[in-house]
C-alpha positions as CSV (number, residue, x, y, z in Angstrom):
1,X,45.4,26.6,8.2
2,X,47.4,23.7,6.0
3,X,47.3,20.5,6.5
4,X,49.1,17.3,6.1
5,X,47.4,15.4,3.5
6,X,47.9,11.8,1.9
7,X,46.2,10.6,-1.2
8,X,45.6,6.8,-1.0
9,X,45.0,5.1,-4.3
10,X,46.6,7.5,-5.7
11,X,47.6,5.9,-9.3
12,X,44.2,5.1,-9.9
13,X,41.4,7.4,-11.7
14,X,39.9,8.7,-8.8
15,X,42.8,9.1,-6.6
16,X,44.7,11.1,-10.3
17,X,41.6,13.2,-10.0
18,X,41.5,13.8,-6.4
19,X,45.4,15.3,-7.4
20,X,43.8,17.3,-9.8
21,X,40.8,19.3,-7.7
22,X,43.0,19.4,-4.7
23,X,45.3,22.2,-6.9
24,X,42.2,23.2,-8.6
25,X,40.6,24.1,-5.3
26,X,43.6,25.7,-3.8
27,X,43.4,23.0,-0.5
28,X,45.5,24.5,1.6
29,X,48.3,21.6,1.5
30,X,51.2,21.9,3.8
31,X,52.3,18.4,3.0
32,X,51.1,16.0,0.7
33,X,52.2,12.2,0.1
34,X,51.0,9.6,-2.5
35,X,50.0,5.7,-1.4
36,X,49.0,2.8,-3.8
37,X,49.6,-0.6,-3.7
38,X,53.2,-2.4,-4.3
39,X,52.7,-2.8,-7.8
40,X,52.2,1.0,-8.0
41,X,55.2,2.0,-5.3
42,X,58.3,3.9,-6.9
43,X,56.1,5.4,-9.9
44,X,55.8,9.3,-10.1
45,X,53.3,11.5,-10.0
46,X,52.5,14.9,-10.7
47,X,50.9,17.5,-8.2
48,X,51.2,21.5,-8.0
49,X,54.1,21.1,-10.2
50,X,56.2,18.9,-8.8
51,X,57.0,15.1,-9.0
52,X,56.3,12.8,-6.2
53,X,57.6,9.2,-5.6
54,X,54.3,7.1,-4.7
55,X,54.7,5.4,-1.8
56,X,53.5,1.8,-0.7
57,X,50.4,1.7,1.5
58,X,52.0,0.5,5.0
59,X,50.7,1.9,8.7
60,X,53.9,3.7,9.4
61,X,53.1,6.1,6.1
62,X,50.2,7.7,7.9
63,X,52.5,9.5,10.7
64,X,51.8,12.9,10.9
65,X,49.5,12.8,8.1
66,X,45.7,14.7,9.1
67,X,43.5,14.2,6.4
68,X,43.7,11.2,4.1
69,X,41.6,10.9,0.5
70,X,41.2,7.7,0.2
71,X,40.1,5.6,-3.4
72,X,41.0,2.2,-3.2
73,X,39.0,-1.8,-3.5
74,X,36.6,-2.1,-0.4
75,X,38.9,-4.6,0.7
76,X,42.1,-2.5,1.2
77,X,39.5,0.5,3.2
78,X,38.5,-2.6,5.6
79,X,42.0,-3.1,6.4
80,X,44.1,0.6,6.2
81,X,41.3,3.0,6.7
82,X,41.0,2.1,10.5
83,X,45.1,2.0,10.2
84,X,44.9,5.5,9.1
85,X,42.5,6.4,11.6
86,X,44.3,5.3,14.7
87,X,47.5,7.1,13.5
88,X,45.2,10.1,14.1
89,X,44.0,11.1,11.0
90,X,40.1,11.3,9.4
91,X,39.9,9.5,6.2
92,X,37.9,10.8,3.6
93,X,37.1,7.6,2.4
94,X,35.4,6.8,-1.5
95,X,35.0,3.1,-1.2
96,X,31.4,1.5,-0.4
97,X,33.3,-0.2,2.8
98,X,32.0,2.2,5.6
99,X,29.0,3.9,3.8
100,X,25.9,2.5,6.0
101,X,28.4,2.1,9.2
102,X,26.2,4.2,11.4
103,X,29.5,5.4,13.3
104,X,30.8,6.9,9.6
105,X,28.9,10.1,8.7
106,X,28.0,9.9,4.9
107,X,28.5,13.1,3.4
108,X,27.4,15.7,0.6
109,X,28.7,18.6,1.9
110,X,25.6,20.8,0.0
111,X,23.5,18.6,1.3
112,X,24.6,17.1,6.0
113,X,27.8,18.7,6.0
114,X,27.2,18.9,10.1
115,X,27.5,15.4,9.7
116,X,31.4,15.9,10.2
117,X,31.0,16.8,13.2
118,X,30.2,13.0,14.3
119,X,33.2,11.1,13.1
120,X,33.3,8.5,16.0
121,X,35.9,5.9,14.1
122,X,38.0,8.6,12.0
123,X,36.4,7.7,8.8
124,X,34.1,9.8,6.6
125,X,31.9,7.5,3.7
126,X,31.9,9.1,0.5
127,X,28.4,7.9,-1.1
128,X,28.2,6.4,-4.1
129,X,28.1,8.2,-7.9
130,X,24.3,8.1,-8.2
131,X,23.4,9.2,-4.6
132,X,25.8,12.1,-4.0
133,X,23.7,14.8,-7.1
134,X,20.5,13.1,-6.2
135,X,20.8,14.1,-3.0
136,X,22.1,17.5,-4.0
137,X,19.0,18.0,-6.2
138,X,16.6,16.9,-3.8
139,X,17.8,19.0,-0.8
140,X,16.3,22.5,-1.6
141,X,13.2,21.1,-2.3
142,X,13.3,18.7,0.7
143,X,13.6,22.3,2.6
144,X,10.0,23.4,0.8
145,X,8.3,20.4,1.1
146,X,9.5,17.5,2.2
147,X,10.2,14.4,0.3
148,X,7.8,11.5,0.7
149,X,9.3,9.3,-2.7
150,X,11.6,9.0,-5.5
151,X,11.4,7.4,-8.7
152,X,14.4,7.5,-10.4
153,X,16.0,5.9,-13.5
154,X,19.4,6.2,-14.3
155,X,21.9,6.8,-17.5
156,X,25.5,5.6,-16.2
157,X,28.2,6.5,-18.2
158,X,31.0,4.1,-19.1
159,X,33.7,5.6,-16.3
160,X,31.8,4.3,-13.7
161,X,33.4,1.1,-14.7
162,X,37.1,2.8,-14.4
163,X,39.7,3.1,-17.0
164,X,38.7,-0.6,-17.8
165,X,35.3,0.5,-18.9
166,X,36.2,3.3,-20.9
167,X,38.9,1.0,-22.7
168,X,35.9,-1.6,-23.1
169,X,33.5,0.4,-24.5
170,X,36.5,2.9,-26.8
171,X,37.0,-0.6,-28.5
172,X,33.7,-1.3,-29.1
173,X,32.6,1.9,-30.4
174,X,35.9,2.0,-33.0
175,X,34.6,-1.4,-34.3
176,X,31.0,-0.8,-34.3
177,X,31.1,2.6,-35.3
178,X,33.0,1.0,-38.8
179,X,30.7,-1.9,-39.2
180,X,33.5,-4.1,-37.6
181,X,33.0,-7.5,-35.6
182,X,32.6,-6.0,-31.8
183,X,35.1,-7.1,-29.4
184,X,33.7,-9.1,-26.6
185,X,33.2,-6.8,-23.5
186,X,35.6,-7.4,-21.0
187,X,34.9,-5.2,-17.9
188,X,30.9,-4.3,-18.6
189,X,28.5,-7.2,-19.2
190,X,27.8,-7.1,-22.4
191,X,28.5,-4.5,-25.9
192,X,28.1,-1.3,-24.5
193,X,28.3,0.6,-28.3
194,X,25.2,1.0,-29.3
195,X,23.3,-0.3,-26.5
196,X,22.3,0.0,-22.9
197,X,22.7,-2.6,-20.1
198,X,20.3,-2.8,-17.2
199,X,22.1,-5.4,-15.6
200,X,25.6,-3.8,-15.6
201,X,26.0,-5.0,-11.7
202,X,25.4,-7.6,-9.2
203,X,22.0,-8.7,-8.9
204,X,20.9,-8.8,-5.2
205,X,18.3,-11.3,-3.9
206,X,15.7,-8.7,-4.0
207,X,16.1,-8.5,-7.7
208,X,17.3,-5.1,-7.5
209,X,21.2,-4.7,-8.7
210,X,23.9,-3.7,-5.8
211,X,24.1,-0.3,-7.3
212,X,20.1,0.2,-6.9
213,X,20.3,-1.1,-3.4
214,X,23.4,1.8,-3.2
215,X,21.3,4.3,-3.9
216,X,17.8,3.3,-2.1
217,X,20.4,2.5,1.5
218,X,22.6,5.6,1.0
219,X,19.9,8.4,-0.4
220,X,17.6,7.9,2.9
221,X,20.7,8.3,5.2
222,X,22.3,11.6,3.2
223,X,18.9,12.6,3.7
224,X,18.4,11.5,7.4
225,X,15.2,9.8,6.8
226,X,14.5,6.4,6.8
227,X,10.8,6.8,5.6
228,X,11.4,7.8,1.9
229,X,10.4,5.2,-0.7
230,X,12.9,5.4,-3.1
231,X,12.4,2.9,-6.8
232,X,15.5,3.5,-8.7
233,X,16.4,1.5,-11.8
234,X,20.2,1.9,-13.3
235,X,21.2,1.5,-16.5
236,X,24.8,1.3,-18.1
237,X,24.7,3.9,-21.1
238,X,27.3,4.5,-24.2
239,X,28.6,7.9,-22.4
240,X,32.4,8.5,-21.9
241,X,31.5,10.3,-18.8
242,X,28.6,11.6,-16.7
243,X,25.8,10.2,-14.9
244,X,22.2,11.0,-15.9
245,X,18.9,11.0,-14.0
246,X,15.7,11.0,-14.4
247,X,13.6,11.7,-11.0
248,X,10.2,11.9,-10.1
249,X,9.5,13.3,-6.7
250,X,6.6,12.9,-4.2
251,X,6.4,15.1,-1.6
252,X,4.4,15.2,1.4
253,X,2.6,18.9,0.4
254,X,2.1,20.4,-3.0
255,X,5.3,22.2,-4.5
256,X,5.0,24.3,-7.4
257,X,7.2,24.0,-10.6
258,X,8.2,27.8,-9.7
259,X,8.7,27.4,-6.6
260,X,10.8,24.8,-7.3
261,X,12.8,26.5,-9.6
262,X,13.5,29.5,-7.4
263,X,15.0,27.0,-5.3
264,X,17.0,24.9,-7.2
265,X,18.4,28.0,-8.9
266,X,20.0,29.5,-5.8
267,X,21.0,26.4,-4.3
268,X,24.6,25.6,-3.5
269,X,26.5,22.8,-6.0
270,X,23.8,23.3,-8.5
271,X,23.9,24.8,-12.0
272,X,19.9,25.0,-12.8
273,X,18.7,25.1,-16.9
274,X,15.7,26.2,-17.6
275,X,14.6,24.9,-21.0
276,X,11.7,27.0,-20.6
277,X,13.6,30.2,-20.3
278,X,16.5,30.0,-22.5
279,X,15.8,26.6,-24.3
280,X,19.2,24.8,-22.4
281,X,19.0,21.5,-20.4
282,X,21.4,19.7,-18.9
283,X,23.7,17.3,-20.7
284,X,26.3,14.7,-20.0
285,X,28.7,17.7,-22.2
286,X,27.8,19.9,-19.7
287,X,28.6,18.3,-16.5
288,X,31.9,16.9,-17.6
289,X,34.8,18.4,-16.0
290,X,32.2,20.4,-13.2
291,X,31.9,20.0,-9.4
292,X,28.7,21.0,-10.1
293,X,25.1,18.9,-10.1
294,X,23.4,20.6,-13.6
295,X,19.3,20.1,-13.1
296,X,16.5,20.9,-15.2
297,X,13.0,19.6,-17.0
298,X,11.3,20.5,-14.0
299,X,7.7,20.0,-14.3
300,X,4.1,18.9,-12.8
301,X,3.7,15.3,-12.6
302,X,0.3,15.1,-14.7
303,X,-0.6,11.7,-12.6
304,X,0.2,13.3,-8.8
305,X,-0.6,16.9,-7.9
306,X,1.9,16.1,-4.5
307,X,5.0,15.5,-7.1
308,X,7.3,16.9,-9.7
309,X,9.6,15.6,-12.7
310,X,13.2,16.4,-13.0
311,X,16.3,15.9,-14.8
312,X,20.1,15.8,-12.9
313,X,23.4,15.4,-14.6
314,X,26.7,15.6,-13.0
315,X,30.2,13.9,-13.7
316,X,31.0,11.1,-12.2
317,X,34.7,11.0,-11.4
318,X,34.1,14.0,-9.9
319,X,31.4,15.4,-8.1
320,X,30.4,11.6,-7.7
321,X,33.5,10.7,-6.1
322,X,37.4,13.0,-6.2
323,X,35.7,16.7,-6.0
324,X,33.1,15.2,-3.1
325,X,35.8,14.1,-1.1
326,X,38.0,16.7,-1.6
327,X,34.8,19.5,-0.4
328,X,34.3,17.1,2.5
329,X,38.3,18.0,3.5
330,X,37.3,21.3,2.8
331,X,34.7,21.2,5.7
332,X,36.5,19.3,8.2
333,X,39.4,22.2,8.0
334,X,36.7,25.4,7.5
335,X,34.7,24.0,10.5
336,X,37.7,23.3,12.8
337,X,37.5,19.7,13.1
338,X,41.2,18.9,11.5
339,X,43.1,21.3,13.8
């Protein structure tokens, strides 16, 4: 089956991306059109081959259209993704707008794919960077065991910040990398070259930053369980691109390190390194470029005999946010929901 398609945001990184996997994955496209805002109307764009005027995001664009990928401001998915919607599409939508909507299924496909199958306002959350190859880690061993906690601190690349960011930090690493003055940051909150931030977000009132609160709200509904304690701590780090994590898990019954393994290495999504084995671990290097979550370091917690220690790496542009979305369209035409 094809499938009318439209990519909204489609100038931007994620949206150029989304362009990208959709011909990478062979989506089976039988029409496609490209939305951004005005100041992004009449450009070109490249896809399969072919140029393609962008569009202007307006209601009467989403005629006919069945699926829409959606990366744009919060702000714009409040007002167009329900537009879209209505027209009689399902948006695919990357923005943290409709994430913890309990009528908008959140969605790793390797992890509550069946999920699609309760789309009660037309719009599908994709979860945020950090959550999404958690989640994918923590699934097969959620099958063995069941996770009671998760400690986990993050290693956030630049990207995650956008093109800004990556200009940002390029800057500062030219000049610092020479001995130069730095140049003031501009979109992270403070000199990224050289240094990590822990403060790279909005600080909620809990103390925890809006991306920790992300990843404690998101991670328990992906999962589908409200009872896991989740401590996570994110940090900004001098990466071009891909996220890192460092995870301890607590489950609710003893799981070995073997066990484990076995697991993780047959598990959909995931690319597992055993350092023990072959001496290779998962590396920011690695992940770039890859729909895939890379994992690896598994071992014993020495202070818990219920938990384990793990490493996860996976690129954020793309399994955290174009290549998720695109597998969720995947899903929604495989399992007959986009007809």
């Amino acid at each position: 089956m094809s499938v009318n398609v439209a990519v909204v945001g489609a100038t931007g990184a994620v949206g150029d991306l989304m362009r990208k996997v959709l011909v990478e994955r062979h989506f089976p496209v039988k029409s496609i059109k490209f939305l951004a805002s005005e100041k992004s109307a009449g450009k070109t764009v490249e896809f399969a081959g072919k140029q393609y005027t962008v569009e202007p995001i307006r209601p009467e664009a989403f005629s006919g259209v069945q699926i829409v990928l959606s990366s744009t401001p919060s702000s714009v998915s409040k007002e167009y993704s329900p537009i879209a919607a209505r027209a009689g599409a399902i948006v695919v939508d990357n923005s943290s707008a409709w994430r913890m909507d309990p009528d908008c299924p959140l969605v790793v496909p390797e992890v509550n794919a069946e999920q699609l199958h309760h789309i009660k306002k037309g719009i599908v959350a994709n979860p945020n960077c950090v959550a999404i190859p958690l989640c994918v880690a923590l699934k097969p061993l959620h099958d063995l065991a069941k996770v009671k906690r998760v400690v986990v601190a993050t290693y956030q690349s630049s990207s995650g910040k956008g093109a800004k960011g990556l200009m940002d930090f390029n800057s500062q690493l030219a000049a610092w990398a020479t001995g130069k003055p730095v140049p003031a940051p501009t979109a992270h909150k403070a000199q990224l070259a050289g240094n990590v931030i822990t403060l790279d977000w909005t600080l909620d009132p809990n103390g925890f930053t809006e991306e920790e609160n992300k990843v404690i709200n998101e991670t328990r509904k992906i999962m589908g369980d409200a009872s896991i304690g989740i401590c996570p701590t994110c940090v900004r780090v001098p990466v071009k691109v891909a996220h890192s994590e460092a995870v301890t898990v607590e489950f609710h019954r003893p799981l070995s390190v073997a066990d484990a393994k076995a697991a993780l290495a047959k598990a959909a999504g995931i690319v597992f390194m055993d350092e023990t084995a072959d001496g290779k671990f998962p590396q920011p290097i690695h992940a770039e470029g890859s729909d895939h979550t890379f994992v690896g370091r598994v071992r014993q917690d020495p202070s818990n005999p219920n938990a384990l220690c793990l490493w996860v790496v996976a690129d954020n542009l793309r399994k955290g946010a174009a290549s998720n979305a695109v597998q969720c369209a995947e899903e929604l035409v495989k399992r007959g929901i986009v007809k």
